[in-house]
C-alpha positions in Angstrom: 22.3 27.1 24.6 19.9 27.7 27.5 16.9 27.7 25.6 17.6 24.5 24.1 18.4 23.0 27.4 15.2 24.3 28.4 13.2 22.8 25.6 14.9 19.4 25.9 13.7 19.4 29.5 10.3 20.5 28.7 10.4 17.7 26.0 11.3 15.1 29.2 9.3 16.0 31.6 5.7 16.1 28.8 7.5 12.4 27.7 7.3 11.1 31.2 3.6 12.5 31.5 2.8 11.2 28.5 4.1 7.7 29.3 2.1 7.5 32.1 -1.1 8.3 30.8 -0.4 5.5 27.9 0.3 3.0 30.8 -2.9 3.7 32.7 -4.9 4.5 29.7 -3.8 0.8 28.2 -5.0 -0.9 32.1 -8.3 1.2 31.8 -8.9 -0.2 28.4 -8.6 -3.6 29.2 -10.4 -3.6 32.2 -13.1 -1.4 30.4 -13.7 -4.2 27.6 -13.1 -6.6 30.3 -16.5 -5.0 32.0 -18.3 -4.8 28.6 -17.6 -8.3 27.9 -18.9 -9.6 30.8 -22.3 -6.9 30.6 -22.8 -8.7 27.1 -23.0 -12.1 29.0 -19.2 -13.5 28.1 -16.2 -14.2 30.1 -14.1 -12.1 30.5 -11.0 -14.7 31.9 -12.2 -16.9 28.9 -11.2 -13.7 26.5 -7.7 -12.9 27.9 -7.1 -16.8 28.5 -7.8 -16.8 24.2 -6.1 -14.2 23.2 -2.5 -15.2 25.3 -3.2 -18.5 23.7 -3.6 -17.1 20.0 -1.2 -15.1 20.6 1.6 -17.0 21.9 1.1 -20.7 21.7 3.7 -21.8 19.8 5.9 -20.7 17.1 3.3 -19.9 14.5 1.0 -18.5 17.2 4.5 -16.0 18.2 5.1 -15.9 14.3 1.6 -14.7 13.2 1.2 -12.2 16.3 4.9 -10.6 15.0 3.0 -10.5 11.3 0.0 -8.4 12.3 2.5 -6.4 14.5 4.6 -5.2 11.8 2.2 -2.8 10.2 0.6 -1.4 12.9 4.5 -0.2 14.1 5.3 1.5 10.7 1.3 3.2 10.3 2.3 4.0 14.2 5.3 5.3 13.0 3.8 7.2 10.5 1.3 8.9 12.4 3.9 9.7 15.3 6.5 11.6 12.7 3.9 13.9 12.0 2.2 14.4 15.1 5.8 15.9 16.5 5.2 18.2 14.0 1.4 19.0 15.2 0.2 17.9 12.2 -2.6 14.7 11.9 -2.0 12.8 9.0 -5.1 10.4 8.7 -4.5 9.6 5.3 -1.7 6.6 6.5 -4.4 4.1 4.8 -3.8 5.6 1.4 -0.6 6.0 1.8 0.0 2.2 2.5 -2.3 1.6 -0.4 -0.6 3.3 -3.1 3.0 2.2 -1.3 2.3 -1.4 -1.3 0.6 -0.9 -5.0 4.3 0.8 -6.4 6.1 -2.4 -4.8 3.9 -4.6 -5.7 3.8 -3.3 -9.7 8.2 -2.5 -9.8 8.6 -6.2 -8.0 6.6 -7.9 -10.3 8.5 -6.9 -13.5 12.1 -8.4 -14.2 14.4 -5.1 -14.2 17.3 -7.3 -14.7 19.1 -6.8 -11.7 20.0 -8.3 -8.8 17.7 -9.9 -6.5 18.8 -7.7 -3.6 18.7 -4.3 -5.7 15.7 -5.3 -7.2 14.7 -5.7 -3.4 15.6 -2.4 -2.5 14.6 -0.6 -5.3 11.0 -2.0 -5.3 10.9 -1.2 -1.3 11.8 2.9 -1.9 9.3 3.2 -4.8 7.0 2.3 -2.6 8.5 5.1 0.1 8.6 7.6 -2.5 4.9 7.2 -3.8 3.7 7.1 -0.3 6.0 10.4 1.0 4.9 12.2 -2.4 1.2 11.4 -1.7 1.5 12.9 1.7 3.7 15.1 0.8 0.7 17.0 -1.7 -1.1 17.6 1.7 1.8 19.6 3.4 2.2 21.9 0.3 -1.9 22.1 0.2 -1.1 23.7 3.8 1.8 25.6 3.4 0.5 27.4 0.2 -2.8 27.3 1.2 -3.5 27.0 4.7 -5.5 23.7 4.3 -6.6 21.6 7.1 -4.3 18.5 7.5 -7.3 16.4 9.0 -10.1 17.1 5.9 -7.2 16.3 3.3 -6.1 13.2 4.5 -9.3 11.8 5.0 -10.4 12.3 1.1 -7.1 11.5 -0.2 -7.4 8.1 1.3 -10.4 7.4 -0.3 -9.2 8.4 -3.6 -6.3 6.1 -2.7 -7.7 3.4 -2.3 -10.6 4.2 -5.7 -7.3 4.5 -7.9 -5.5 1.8 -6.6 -8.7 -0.7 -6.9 -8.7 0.8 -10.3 -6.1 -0.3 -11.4 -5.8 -3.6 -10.1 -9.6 -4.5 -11.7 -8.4 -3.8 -14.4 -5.5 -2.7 -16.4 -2.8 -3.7 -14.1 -4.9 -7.0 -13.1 -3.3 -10.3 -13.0 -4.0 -12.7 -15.9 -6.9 -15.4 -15.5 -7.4 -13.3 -11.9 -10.9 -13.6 -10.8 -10.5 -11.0 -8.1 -8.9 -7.7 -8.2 -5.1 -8.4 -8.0 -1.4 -7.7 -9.7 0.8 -10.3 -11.0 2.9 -12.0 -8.2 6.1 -10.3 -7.2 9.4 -12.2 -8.4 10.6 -14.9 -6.3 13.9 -12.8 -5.9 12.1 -9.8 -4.5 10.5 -11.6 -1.7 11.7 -11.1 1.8 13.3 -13.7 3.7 11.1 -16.0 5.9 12.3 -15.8 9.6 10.7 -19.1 10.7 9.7 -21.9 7.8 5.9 -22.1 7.3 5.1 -18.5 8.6 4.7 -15.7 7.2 7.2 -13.8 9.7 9.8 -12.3 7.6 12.9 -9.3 7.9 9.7 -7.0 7.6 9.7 -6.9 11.4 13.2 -6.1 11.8 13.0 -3.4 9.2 9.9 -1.9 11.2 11.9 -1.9 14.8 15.3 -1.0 12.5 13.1 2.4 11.2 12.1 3.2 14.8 15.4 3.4 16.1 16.5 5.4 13.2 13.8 7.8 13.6 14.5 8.2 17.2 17.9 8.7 16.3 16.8 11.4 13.6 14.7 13.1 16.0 17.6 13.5 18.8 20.4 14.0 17.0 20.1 15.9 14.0 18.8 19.2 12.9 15.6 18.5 10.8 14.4 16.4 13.4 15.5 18.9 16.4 13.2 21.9 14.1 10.6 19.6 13.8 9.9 19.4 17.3 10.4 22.4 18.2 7.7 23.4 15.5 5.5 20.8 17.2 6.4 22.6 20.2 5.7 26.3 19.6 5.2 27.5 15.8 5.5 31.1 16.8 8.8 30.1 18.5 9.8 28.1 15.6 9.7 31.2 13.1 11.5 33.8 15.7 14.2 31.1 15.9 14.6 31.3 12.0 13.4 28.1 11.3 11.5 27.6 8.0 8.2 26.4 9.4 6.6 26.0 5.9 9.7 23.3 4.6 9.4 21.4 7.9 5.6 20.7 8.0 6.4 19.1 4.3 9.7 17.9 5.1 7.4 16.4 8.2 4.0 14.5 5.8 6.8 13.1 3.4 8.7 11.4 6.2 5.6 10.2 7.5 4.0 9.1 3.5 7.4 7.9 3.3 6.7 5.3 6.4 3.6 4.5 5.4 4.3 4.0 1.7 7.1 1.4 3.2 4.3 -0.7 5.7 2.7 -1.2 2.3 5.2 -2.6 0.7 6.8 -4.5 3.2 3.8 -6.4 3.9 3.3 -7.0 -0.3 6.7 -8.2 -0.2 6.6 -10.3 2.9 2.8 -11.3 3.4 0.7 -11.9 0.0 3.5 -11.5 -2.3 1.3 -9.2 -4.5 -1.4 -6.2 -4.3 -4.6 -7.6 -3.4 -8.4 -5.4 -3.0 -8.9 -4.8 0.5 -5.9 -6.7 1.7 -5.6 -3.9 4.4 -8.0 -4.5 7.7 -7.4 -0.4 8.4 -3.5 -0.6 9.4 -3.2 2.8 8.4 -6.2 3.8 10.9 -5.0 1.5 13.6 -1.7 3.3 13.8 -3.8 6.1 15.4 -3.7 4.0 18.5 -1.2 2.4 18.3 0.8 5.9 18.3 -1.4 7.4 20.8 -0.3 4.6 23.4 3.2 5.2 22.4 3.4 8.4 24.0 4.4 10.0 20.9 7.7 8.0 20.7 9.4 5.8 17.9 10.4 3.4 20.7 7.1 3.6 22.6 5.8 2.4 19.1 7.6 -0.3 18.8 6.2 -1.3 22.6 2.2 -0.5 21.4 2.4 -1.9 18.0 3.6 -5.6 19.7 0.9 -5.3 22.4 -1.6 -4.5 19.2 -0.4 -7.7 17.8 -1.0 -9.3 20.5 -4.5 -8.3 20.9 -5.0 -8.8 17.3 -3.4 -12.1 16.7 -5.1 -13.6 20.1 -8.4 -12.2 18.5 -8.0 -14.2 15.9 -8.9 -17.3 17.7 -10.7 -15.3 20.7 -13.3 -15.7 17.8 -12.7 -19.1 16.9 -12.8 -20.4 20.2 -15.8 -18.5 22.2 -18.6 -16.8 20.8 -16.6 -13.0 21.4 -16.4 -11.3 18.5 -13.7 -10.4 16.6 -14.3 -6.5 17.1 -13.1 -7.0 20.6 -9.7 -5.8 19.3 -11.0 -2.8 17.3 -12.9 -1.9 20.9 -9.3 -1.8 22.7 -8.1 0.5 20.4 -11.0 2.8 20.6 -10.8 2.5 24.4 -7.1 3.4 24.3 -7.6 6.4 22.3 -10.6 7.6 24.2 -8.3 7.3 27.7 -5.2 8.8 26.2 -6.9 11.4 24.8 -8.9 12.2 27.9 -6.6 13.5 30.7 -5.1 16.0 27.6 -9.0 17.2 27.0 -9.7 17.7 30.5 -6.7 19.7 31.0 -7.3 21.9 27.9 -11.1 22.3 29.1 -10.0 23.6 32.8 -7.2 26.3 30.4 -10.2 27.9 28.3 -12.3 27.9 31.3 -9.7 29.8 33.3 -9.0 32.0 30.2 -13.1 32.6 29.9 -13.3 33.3 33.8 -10.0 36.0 33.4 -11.4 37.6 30.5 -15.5 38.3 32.3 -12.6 39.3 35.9 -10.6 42.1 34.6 -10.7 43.5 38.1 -9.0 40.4 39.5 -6.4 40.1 37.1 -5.6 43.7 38.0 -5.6 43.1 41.4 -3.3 39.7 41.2 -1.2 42.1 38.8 -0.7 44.8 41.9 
């Protein structure tokens, strides 16, 4: 009982930490692009002025900013599940892809049943793709100590080849000109939260599955080893836990998540798998999980202010002569500051370590 009271505060006092590096890394960012804007001979009150515009004039401006918001929680999401368990999945894109490709194909045909079950059921094949998909990359490590990073990164591209595939050509809509499935079914389609927009339940299910993975994560056992894994491996195994299930158990949760952005925006945006309908949700996540201090509620925070930035870019580049990249330098910026302090501190460890190791004699001294 002691050493998990110990861990949980450990786990408190690296959360606050964290949380404060997101919030100043997020004021450096923006005042960073603010200062490369203005060295490239813009505005940079013009920028922000556009984007809070974009972003929340009006109920299509609030509607569209929620849209673009929605995906970057759940590839957020994604990347934060299995980053508790020290592991970097950066194969979120193909995950989405192949997700939102299984919805897209088991909501287009008419199974007969209910619109609602046909709902539901067309939203986990999507899950279950996506979680499989990542789940061949914790099994790849567990068997044979492969490197998380490396196997994401091609399976994404192979992804995205397959799905393209298939859409070009045998599964391509009919009379189609570019590479695209038949329309979901009217049933399957989720419900429109404000008339006109494209803002549907997909947002709500996004925040819904943050709360239920904070809740896993807090309150029951799988979620409670997989941290503790993230924590201390070596720990991990001592303690009994099976380390090998919960690095699996950990990609398919996450596949799982991103398999589900996928679909939900098929479902709720274009209504049907379309080439290249992604913009790199699946990489954005990276940021958008970095600035939420590696929490499913801090997500839900970082993937709004994302939208935000997005959505306002949107007509940052309609309305000045800033281009539309400005939002893809943020979320470089926010990585690059998050990531920082955490480098620095790991540099000043080996360099102690190094400086031990070439002083045996003052260790031994200290030691007396």
């Amino acid at each position: 009982m002691e050493s998990r009271a110990r861990i949980k505060a450990l786990l408190k006092k690296l959360m606050n930490r964290k949380v404060m590096i997101s919030v100043l890394a997020l004021v450096m960012a923006m005042v960073t692009s603010g200062i490369i804007i203005k060295l490239s001979g813009y505005s940079p009150v013009e920028a922000i002025m556009a984007i809070f515009e974009g972003a929340f004039n009006g109920k299509s401006a609030i509607a569209r900013t929620l849209v673009q918001a929605t995906p970057l929680i759940l590839s957020g999401l994604a990347f934060t599940v299995a980053q508790k368990a020290q592991l970097i999945n950066l194969g979120v894109e193909g995950q989405l892809y192949l997700g939102a490709l299984a919805t897209a194909m088991v909501g287009s045909m008419d199974l007969g049943v209910p619109g609602g079950l046909h709902l539901i059921f067309a939203i986990l094949v999507g899950m279950l793709v996506g979680g499989l998909y990542a789940g061949i990359v914790g099994v790849m490590k567990v068997r044979f100590g492969s490197n998380e990073v490396i196997a994401t990164i091609m399976l994404n591209s192979i992804a995205i080849l397959v799905a393209n595939y298939f859409v070009s050509g045998p599964w391509k809509a009919v009379g189609s000109v570019t590479g695209q499935t038949e329309k979901v079914l009217d049933q399957v389609r989720l419900a429109r939260l404000i008339p006109h927009t494209q803002l549907t339940l997909a947002i709500a299910v996004a925040i819904i599955s943050c709360l239920i993975m904070k809740w896993f994560f807090d309150h029951t056992v799988p979620g409670y080893e997989i941290k503790v894994v993230g924590q201390n491996k070596t720990a991990a195994k001592v303690a009994g836990i099976q380390t090998g299930k919960i690095v699996i158990l950990s990609m398919l949760l996450s596949g799982a998540i991103g398999g589900l952005a996928g679909g939900l925006h098929v479902l709720g945006v274009d209504g049907r798998f379309i080439t290249g309908f992604s913009p790199g949700y699946g990489f954005s996540g990276i940021a958008v999980a970095a600035l939420g201090a590696g929490s499913p509620i801090g997500v839900i925070v970082s993937g709004l202010i994302f939208g935000v930035i997005r959505s306002g870019s949107m007509l940052l580049d309609l309305k000045t002569d800033i281009p539309l990249t400005y939002a893809d330098v943020v979320q470089a910026l926010v990585i690059i500051f998050v990531a920082t302090p955490m480098l620095i501190t790991e540099m000043i460890h080996k360099s102690k370590r190094v400086v031990s190791a070439m002083n045996p004699s003052s260790k031994k001294g200290e030691e007396s």
